[in-house]
BALO-699520 format. One line per field, with one value per atom (N, C-alpha, C): x, z, y; chain; atom name. Coordinates in Angstrom, 3 decimals, decimal comma. Layout:
BALO-699520
xx [X/...]
zz [Z/...]
yy [Y/...]
cadena [A/...]
atomo [CA/...]
//
This chain:
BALO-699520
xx [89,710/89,406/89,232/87,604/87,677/88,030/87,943/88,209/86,694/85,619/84,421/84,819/84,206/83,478/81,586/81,136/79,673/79,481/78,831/78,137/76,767/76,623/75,462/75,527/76,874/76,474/76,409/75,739/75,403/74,545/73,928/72,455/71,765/70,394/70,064/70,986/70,771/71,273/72,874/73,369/74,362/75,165/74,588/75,432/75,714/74,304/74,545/75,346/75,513/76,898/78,070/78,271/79,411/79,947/79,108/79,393/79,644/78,560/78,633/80,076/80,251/81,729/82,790/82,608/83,764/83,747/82,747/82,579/83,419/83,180/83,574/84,845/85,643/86,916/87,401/86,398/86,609/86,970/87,884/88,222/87,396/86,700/85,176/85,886/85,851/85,882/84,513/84,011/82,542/82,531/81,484/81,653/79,876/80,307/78,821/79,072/77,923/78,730/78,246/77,930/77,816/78,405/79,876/80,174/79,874/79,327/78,706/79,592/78,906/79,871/80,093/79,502/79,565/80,465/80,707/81,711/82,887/83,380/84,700/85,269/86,425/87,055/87,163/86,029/85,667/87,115/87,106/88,534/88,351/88,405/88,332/88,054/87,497/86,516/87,083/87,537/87,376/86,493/86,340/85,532/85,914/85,034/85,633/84,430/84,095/83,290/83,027/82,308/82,071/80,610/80,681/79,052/79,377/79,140/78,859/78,158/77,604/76,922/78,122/78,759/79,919/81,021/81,669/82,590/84,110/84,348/85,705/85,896/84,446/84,671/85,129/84,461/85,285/86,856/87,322/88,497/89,480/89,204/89,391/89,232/88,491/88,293/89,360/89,546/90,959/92,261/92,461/93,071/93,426/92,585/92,730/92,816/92,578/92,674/93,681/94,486/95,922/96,850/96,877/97,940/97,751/96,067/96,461/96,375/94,711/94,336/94,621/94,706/95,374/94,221/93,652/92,476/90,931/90,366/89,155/88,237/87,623/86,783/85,266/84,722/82,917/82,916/82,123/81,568/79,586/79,417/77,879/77,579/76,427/76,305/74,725/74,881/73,695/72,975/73,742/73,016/72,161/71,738/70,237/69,854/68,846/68,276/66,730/65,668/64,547/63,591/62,908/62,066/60,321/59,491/58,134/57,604/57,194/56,782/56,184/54,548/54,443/55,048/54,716/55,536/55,603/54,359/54,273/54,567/54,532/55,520/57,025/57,832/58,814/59,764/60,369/61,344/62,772/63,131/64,193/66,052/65,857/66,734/66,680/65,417/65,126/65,211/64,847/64,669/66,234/67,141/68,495/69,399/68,706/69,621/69,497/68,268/67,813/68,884/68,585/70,145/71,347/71,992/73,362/73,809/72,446/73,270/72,960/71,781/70,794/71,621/71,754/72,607/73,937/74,223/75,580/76,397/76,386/76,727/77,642/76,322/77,133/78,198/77,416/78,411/79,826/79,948/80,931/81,909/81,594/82,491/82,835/81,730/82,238/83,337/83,304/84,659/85,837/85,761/86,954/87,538/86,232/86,691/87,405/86,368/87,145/89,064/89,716/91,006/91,757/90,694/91,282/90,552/89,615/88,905/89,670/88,774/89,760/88,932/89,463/88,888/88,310/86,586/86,180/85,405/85,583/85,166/83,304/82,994/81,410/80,616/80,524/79,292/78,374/77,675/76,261/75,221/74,575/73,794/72,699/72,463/70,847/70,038/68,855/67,881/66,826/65,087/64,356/63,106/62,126/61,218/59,883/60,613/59,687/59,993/61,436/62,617/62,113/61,443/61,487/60,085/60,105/59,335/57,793/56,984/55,867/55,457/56,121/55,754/54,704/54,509/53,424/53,974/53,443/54,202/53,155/54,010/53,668/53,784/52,368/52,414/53,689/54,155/55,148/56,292/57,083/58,257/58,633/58,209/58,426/60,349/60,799/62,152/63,214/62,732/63,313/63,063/61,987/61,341/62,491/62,540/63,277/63,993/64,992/66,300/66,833/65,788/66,604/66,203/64,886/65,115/66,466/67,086/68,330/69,534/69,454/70,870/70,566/68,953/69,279/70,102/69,815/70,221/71,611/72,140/73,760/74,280/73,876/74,752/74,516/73,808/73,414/74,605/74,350/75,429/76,634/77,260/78,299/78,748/77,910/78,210/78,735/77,876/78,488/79,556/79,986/81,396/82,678/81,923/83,207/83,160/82,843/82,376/83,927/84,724/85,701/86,945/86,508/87,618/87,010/86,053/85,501/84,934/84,606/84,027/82,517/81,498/80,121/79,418/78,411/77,637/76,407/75,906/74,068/73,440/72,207/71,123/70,212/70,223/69,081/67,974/66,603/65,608/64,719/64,858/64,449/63,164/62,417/61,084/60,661/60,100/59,758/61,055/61,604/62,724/62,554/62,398/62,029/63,327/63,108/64,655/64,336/64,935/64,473/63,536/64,282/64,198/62,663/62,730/61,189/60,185/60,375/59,613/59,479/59,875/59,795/58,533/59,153/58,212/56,785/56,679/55,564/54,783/55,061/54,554/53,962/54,174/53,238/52,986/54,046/53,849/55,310/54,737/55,819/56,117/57,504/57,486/57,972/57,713/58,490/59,768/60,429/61,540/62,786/63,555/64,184/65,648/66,426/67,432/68,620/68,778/69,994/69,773/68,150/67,985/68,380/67,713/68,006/69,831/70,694/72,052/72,230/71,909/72,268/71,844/71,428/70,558/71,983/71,844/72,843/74,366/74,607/76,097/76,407/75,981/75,717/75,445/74,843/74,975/76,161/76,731/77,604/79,080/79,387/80,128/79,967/79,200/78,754/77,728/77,304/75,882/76,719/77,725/78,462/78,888/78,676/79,078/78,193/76,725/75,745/75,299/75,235/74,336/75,741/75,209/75,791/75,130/74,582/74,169/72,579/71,989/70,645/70,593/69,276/67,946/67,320/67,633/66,624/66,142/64,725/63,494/64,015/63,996/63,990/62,945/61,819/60,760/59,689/59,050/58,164/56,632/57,108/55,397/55,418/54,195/54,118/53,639/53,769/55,145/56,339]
zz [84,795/86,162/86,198/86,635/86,691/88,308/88,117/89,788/89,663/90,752/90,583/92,342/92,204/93,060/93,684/94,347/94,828/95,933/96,218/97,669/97,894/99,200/99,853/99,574/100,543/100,362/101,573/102,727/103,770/103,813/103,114/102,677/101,219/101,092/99,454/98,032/97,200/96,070/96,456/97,190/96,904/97,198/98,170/98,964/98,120/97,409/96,793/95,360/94,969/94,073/94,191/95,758/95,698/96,150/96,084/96,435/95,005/94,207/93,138/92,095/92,001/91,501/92,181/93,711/93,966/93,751/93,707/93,805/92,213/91,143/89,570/89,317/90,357/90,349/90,506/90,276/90,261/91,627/91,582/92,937/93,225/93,965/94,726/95,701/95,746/96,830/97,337/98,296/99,431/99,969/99,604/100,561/101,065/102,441/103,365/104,540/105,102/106,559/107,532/107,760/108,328/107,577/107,839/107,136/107,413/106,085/106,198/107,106/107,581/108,596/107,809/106,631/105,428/104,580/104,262/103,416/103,786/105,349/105,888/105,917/105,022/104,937/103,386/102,799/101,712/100,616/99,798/98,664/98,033/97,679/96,537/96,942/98,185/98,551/99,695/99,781/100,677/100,820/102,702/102,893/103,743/103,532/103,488/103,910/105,324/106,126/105,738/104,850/104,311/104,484/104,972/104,566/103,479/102,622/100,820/100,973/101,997/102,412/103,087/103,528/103,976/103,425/102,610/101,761/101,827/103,365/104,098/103,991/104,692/104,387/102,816/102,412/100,078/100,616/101,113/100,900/101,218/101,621/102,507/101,037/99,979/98,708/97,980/97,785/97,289/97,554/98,777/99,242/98,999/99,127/98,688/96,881/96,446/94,764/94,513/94,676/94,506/95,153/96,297/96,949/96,379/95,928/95,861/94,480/94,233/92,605/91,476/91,899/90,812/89,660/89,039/88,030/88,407/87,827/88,283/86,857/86,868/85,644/85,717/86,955/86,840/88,486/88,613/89,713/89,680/90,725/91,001/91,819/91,510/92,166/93,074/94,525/94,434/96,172/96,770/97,654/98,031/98,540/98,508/99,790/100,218/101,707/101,003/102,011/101,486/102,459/102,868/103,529/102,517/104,003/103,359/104,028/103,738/104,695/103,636/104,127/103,332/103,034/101,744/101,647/102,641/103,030/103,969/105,068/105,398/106,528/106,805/105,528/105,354/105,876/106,926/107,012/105,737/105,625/104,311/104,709/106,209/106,538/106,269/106,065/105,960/104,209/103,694/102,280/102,067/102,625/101,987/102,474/103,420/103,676/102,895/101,948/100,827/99,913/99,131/98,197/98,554/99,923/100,286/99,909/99,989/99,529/98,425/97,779/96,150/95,214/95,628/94,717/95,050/96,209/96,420/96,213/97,411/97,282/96,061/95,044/93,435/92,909/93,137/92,116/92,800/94,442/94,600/94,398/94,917/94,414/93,449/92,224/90,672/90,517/90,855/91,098/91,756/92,420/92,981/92,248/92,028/90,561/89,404/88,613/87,530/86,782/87,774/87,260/86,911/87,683/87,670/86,820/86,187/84,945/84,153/83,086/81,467/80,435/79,243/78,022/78,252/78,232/78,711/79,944/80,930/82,291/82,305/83,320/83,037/84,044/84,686/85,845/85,908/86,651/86,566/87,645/87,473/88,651/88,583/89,998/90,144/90,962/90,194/89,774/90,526/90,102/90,506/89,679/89,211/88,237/88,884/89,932/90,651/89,881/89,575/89,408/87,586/86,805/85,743/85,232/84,031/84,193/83,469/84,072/83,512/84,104/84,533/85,218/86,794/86,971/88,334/89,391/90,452/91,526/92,971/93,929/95,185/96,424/96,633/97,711/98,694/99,416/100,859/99,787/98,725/98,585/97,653/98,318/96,967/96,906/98,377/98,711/97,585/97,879/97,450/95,647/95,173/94,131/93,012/93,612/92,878/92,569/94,032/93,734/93,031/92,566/91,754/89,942/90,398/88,853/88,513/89,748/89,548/89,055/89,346/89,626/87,323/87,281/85,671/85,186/85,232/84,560/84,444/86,046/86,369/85,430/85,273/84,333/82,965/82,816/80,973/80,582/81,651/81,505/81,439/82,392/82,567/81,434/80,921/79,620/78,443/78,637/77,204/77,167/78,777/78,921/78,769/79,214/79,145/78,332/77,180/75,903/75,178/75,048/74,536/75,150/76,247/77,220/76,888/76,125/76,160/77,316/78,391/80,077/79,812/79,822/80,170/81,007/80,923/82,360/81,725/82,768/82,446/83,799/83,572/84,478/84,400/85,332/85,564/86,160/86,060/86,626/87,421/88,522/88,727/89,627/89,331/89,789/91,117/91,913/93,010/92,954/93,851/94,373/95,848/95,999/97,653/98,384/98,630/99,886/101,077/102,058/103,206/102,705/101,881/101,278/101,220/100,320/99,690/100,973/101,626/103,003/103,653/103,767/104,460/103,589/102,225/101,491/100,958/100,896/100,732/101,773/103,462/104,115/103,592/103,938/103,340/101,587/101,222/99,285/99,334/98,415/97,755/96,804/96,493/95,226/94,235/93,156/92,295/92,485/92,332/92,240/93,420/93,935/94,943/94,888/95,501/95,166/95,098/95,082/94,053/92,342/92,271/90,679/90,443/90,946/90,385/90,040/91,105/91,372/89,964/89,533/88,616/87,261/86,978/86,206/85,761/87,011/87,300/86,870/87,570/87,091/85,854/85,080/83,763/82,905/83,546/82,406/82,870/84,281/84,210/83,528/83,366/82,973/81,219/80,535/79,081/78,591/79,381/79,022/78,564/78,545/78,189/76,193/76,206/74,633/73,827/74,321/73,618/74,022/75,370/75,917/76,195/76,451/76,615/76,837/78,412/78,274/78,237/78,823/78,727/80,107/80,175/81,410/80,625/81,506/81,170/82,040/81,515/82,808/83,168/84,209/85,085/85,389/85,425/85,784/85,553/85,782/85,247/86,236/87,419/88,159/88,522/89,039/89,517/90,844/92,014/92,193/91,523]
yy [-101,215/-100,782/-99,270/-98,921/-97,364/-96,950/-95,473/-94,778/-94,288/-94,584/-94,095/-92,965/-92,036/-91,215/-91,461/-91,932/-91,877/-91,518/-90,372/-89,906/-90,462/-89,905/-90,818/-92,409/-92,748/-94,158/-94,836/-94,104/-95,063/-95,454/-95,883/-96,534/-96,631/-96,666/-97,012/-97,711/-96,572/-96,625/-96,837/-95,811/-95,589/-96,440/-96,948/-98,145/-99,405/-99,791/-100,666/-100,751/-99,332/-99,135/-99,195/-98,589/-98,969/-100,461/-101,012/-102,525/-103,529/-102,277/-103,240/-102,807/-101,948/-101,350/-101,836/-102,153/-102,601/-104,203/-104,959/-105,797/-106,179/-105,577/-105,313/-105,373/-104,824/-105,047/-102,905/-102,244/-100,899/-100,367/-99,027/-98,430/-97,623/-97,766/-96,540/-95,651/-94,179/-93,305/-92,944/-93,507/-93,793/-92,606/-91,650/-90,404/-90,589/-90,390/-89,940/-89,605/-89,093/-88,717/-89,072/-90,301/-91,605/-92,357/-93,695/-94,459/-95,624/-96,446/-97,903/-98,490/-99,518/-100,269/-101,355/-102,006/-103,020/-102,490/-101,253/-100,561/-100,823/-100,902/-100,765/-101,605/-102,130/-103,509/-103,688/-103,066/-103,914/-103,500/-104,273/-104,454/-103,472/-102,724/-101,544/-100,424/-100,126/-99,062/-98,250/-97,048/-95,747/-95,217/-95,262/-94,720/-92,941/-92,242/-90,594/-90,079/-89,427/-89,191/-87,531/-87,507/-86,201/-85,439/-84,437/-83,652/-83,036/-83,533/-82,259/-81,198/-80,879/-79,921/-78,904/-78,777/-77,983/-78,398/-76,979/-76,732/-77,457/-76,765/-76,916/-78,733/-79,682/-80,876/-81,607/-81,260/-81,703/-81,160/-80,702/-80,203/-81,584/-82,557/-84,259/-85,010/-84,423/-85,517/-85,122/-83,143/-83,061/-83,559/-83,599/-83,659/-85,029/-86,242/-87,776/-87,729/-87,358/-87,276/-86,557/-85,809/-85,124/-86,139/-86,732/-87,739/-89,155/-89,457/-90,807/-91,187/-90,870/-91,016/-90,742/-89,433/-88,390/-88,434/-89,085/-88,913/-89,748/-89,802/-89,873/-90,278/-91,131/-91,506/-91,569/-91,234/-91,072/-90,623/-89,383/-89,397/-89,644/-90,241/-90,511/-89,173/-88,158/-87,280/-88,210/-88,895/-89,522/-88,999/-88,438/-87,901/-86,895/-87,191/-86,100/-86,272/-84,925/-84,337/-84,233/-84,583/-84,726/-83,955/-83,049/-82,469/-82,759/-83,226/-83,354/-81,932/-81,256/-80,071/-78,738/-78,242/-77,532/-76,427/-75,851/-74,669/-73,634/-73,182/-71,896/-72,854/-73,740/-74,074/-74,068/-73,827/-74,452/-72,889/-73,182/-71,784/-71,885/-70,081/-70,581/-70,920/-71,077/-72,306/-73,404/-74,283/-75,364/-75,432/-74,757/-74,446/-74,605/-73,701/-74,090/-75,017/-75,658/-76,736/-77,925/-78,248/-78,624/-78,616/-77,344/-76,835/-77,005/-77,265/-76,968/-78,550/-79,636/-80,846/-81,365/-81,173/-81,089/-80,619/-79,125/-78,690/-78,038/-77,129/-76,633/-77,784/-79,136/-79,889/-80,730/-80,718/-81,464/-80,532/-78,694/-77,789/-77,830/-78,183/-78,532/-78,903/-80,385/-81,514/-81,114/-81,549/-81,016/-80,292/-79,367/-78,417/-78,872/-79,451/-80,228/-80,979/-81,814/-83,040/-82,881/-82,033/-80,916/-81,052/-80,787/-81,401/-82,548/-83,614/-84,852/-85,469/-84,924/-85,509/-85,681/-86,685/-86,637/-86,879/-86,910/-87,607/-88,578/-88,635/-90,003/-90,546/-89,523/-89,180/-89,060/-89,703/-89,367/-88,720/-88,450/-87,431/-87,303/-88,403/-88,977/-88,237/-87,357/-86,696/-87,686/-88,155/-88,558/-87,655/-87,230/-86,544/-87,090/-86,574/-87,371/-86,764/-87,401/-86,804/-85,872/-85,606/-84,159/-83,467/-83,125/-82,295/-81,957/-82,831/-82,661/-81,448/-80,825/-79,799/-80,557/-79,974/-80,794/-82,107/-82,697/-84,119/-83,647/-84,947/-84,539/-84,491/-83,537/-82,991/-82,847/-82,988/-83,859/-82,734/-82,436/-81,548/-81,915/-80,487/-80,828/-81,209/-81,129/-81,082/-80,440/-78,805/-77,780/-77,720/-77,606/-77,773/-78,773/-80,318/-81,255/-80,997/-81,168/-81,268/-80,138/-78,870/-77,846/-77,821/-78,192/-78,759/-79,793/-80,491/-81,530/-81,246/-80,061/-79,515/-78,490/-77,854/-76,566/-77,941/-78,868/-79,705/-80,478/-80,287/-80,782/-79,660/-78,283/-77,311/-77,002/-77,472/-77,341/-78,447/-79,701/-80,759/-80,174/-79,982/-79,492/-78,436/-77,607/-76,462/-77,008/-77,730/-78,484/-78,885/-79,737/-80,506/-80,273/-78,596/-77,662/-77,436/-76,855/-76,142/-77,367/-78,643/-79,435/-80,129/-80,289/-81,013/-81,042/-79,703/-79,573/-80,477/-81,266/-82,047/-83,445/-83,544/-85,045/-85,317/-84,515/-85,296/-85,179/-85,839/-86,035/-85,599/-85,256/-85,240/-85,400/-85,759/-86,841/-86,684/-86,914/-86,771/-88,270/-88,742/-89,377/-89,164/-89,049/-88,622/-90,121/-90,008/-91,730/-91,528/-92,398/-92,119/-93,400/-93,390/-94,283/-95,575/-95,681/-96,382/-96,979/-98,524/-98,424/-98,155/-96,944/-96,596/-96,123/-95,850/-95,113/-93,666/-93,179/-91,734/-91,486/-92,597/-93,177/-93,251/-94,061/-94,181/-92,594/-92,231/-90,712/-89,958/-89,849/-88,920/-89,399/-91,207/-91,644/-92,711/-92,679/-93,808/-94,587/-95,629/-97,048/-97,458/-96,595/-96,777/-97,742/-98,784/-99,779/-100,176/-99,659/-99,144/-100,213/-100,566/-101,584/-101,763/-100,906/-101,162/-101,262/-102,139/-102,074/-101,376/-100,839/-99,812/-100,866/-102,087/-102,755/-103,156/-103,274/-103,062/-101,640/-100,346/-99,177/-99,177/-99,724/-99,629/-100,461/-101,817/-102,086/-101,416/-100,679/-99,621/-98,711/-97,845/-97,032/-97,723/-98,379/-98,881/-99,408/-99,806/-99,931/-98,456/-97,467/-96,215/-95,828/-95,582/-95,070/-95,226/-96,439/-97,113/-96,613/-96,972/-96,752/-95,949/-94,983/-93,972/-92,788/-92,663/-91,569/-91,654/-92,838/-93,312/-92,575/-92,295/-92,514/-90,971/-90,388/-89,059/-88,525/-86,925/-85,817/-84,666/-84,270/-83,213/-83,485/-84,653/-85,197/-85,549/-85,892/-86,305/-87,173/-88,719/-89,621/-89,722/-90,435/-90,303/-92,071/-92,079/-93,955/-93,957/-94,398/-94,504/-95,292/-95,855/-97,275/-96,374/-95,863/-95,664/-94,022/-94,192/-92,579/-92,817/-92,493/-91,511/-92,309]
cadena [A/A/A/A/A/A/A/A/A/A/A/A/A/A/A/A/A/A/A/A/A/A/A/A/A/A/A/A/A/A/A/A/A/A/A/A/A/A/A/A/A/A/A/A/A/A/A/A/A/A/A/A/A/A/A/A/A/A/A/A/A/A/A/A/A/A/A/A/A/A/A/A/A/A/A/A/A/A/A/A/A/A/A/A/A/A/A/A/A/A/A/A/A/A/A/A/A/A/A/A/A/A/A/A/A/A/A/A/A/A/A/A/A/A/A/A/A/A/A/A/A/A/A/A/A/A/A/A/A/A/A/A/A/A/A/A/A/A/A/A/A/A/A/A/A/A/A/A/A/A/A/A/A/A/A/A/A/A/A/A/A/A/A/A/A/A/A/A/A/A/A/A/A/A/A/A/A/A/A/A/A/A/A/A/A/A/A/A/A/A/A/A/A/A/A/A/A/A/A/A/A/A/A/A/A/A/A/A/A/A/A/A/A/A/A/A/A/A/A/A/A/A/A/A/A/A/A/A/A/A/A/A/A/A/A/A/A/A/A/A/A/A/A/A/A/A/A/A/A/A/A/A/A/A/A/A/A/A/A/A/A/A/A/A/A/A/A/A/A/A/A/A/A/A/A/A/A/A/A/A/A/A/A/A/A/A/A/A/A/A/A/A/A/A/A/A/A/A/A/A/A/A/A/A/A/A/A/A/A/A/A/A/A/A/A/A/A/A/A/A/A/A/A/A/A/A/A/A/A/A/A/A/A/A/A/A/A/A/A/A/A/A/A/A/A/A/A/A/A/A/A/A/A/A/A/A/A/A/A/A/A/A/A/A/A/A/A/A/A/A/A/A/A/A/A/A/A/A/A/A/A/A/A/A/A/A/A/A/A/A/A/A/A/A/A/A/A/A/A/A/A/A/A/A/A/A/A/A/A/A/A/A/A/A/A/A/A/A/A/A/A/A/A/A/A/A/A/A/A/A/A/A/A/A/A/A/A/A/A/A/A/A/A/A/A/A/A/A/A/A/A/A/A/A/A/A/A/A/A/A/A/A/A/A/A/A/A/A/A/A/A/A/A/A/A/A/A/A/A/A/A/A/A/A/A/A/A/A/A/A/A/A/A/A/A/A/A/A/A/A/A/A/A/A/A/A/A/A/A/A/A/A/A/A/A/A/A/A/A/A/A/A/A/A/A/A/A/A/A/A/A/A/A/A/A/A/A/A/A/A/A/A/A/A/A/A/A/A/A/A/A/A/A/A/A/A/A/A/A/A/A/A/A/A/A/A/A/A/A/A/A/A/A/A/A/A/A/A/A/A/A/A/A/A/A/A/A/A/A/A/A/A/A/A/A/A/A/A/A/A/A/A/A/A/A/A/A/A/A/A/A/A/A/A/A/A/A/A/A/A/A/A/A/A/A/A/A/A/A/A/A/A/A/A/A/A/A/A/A/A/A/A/A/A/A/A/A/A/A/A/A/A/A/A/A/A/A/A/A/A/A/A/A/A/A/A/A/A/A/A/A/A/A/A/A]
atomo [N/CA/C/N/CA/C/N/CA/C/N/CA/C/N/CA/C/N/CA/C/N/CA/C/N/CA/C/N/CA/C/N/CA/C/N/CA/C/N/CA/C/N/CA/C/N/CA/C/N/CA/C/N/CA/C/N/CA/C/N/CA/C/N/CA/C/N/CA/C/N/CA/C/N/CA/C/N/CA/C/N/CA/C/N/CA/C/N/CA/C/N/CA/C/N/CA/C/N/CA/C/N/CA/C/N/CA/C/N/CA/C/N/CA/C/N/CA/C/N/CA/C/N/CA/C/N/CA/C/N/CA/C/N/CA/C/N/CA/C/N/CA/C/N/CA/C/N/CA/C/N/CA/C/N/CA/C/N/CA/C/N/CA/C/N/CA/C/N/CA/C/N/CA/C/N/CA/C/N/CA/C/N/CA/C/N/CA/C/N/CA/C/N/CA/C/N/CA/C/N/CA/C/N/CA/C/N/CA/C/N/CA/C/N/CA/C/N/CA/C/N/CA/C/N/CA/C/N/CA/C/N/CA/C/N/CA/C/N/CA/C/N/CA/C/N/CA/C/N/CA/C/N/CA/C/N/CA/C/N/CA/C/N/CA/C/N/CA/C/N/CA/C/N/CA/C/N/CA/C/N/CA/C/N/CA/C/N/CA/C/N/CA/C/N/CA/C/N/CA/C/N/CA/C/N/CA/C/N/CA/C/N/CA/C/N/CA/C/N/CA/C/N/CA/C/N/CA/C/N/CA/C/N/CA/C/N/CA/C/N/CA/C/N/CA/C/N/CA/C/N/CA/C/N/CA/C/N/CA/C/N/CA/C/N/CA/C/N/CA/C/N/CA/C/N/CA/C/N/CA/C/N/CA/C/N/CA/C/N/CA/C/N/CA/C/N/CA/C/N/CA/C/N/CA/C/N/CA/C/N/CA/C/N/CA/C/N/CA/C/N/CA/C/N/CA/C/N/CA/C/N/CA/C/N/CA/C/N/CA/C/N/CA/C/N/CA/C/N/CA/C/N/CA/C/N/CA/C/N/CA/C/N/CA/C/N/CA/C/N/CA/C/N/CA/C/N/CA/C/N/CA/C/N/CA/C/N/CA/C/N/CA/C/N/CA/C/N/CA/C/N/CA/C/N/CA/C/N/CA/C/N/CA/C/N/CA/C/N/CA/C/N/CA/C/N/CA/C/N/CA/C/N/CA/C/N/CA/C/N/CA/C/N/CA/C/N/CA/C/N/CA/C/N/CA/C/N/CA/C/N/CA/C/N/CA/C/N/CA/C/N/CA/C/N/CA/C/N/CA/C/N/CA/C/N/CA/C/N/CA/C/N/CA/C/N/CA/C/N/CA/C/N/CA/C/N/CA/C/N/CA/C/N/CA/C/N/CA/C/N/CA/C/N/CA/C/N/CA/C/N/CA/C/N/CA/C/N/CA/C/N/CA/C/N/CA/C/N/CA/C/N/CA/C/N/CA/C/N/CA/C/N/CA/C/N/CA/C/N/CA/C/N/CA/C/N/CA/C/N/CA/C/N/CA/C/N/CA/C/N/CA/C/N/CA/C/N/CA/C/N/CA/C/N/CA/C/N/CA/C/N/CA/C/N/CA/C/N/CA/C/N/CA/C/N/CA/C/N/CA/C/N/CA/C/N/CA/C/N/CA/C/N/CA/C/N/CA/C/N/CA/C/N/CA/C/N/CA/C/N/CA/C/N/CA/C/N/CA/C/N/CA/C/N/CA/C/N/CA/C/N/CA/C/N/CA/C]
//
């Protein structure tokens, strides 16, 4: 039985992880800030009404991981803020409110997390293959797109520094997913893949992708977008 961490789980991916971890027999801490109304009840699962986007709020995850958990064996870094909007449109409020949950957000937590890690621990950022360098890129999400290339660089780094503790960190880069998310940034595109396959994808590396990577970006991806 692991202790998983996953944000953004009032909907998509995330949701359907933590259903499926708890469903596994694993203890999920559910952070979003809207809480599922399917989440609440469920056997395994806390739910913790968080914006990762403001600091002072993570201080509610410490605060539950020092009293209850005390350690921690994988966090899902899986929430994300998505703006379609051109660049010279884009004011750099809007631009950092992007980063405050893309990326401030993960370097966050992370940091919070950090102590309650261990030998073995894995830290799964999901990514997205905007984010990757060289791949093809989609007018109107210079915002989103960047940020999820700053968040490969933060795990890589990560990885080095905590290599000496045995803790992991990995990147997934996942490409067209039908989620709400998806709907926003591509109207009327349908995408192969539905976000409880991606979840089963996901829950399966997280669990054992650490055996094998360290400090990598795999591409998920079958289409373009």
């Amino acid at each position: 039985m692991k202790k998983i961490i996953i944000t953004g789980t009032s909907r998509g991916i995330g949701h359907e992880l933590a259903l499926q971890f708890a469903h596994a027999g694993h203890q999920v801490l559910a952070l979003s800030r809207n809480i599922s109304q399917t989440l609440l009840g469920q056997e395994n699962i806390t739910c913790l009404s968080v914006d990762i986007s403001k600091e002072e709020e993570l201080v509610q995850v410490n605060d539950f991981l020092f009293s209850t958990w005390k350690n921690v064996d994988a966090v899902i870094h899986n929430a994300g803020r998505l703006l379609l909007k051109p660049f010279a449109e884009t004011t750099s409020e809007e631009f950092e409110n992007i980063y405050k949950v893309n990326v401030f957000g993960v370097a966050n937590l992370t940091r919070i997390c950090l102590p309650y890690l261990q030998k073995g621990s894995h830290v799964v950022t999901i990514s997205s293959m905007g984010g990757i360098q060289g791949s093809m890129k989609f007018a109107g999400l210079s915002a989103y797109s960047s940020s999820k290339g700053a968040v490969i660089t933060l795990s890589e780094l990560l990885a080095e520094e905590c290599k000496e503790q045995g803790i992991a960190f990995n990147v997934l880069a996942l490409g067209s997913v039908q989620t709400e998310m998806l709907a926003e940034a591509f109207p009327g595109y349908q995408a192969p893949i539905t976000a409880s396959e991606m979840a089963n994808y996901i829950f399966d590396f997280t669990l054992n992708g650490n055996k094998y990577f360290n400090g990598k970006v795999l591409q998920v991806s079958s289409t373009t977008p």
